[in-house]
C-alpha positions as CSV (number, residue, x, y, z in Angstrom):
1,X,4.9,12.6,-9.0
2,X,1.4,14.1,-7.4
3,X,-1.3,12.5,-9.4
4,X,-3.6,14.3,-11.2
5,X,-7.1,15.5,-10.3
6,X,-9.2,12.7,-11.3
7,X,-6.3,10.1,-9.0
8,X,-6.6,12.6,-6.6
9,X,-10.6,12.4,-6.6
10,X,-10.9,8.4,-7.1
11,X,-8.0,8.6,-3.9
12,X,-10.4,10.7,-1.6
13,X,-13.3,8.4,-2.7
14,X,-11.3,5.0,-1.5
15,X,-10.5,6.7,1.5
16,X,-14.3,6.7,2.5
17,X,-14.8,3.0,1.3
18,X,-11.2,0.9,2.2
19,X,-12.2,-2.7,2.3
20,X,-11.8,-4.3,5.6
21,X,-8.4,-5.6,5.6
22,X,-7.0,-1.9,4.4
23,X,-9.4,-1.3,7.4
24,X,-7.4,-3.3,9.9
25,X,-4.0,-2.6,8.6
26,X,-4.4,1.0,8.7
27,X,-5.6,0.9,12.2
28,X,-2.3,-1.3,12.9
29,X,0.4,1.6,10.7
30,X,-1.1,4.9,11.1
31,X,0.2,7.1,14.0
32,X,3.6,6.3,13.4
33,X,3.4,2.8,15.2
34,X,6.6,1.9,12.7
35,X,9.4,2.7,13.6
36,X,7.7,6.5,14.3
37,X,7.5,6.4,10.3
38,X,4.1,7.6,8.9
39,X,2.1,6.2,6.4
40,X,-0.8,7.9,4.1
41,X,-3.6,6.1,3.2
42,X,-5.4,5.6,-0.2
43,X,-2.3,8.0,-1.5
44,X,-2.7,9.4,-5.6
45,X,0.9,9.1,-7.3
46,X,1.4,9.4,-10.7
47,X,-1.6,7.4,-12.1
48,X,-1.8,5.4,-9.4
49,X,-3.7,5.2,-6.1
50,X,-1.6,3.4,-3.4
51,X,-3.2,1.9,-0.6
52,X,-0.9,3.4,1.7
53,X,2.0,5.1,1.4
54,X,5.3,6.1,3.8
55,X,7.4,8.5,2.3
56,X,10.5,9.0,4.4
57,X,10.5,5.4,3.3
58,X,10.2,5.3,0.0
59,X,7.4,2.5,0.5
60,X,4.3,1.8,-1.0
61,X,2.0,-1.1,0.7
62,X,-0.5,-2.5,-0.9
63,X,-3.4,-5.2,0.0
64,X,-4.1,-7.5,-2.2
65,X,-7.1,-9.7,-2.5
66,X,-7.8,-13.0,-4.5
67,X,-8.6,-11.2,-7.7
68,X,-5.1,-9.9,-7.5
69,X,-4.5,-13.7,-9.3
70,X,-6.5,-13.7,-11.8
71,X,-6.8,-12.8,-15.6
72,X,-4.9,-9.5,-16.1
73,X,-4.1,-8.4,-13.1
74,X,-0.7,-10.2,-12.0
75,X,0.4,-8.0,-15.4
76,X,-1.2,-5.2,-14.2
77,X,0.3,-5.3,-10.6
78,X,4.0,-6.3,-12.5
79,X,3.3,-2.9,-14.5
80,X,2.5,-0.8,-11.8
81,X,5.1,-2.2,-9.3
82,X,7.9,-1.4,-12.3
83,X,6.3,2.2,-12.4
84,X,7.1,2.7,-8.8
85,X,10.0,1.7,-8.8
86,X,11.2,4.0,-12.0
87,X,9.9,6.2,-9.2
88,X,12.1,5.3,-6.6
89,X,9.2,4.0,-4.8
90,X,9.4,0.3,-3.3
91,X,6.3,-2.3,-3.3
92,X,5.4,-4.3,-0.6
93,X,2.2,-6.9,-1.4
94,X,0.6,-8.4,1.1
95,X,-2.4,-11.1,1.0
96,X,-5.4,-9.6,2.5
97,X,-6.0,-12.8,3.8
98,X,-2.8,-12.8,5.9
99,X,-4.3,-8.8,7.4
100,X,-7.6,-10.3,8.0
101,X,-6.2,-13.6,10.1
102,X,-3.4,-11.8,11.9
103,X,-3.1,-7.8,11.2
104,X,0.2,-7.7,13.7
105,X,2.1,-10.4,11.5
106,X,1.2,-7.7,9.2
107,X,2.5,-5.0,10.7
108,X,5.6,-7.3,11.6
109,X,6.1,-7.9,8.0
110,X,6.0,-4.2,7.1
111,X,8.8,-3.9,9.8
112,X,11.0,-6.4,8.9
113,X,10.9,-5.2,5.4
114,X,11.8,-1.7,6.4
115,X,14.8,-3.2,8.7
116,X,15.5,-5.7,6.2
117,X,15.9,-2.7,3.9
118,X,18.1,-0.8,5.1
């Protein structure tokens, strides 16, 4: 399920250029802040890029931003979510707009749906 070199590449490039709300939420999961369950950030898997990743938990989080609404890309996203979870790999979506007004509803979110989970 490791992605191949050129995921792995574009992964280590978005690592050094994460948009301000991956920014804020990473600052808010990394460390083990959930539950003492760690996350990776900008994570290649398969032919995807996740923007972060825990996997004890199976979970993939990822940020979405307006464009996430428009032309292709609710398909896209529907395509890529069903992927995941051929790989056993859960999505959560959350607004970037809900990260950027209140990053620890964010985190709360991320929590409940881990509890809610399980």
């Amino acid at each position: 399920m490791d992605g191949s070199r050129v995921t792995k590449d574009r992964a280590r490039a978005l690592r050094r250029t994460m948009s301000l709300p991956e920014v804020l939420l990473w600052k808010g999961i990394k460390g083990g802040t959930i539950d003492r369950l760690r996350f990776r950030k900008q994570h290649p898997i398969g032919p995807y890029v996740l923007d972060f990743y825990c996997h004890a938990a199976k979970l993939a989080v990822e940020i979405d931003g307006a464009d996430h609404t428009t032309e292709d890309r609710p398909a896209r996203d529907a395509r890529r979510d069903a992927w995941l979870a051929e790989q056993g790999v859960a999505t959560l979506r959350l607004p970037a707009s809900l990260v950027l007004r209140d990053v620890d509803a964010a985190v709360r979110t991320i929590r409940g749906y881990l509890q809610y989970r399980d």
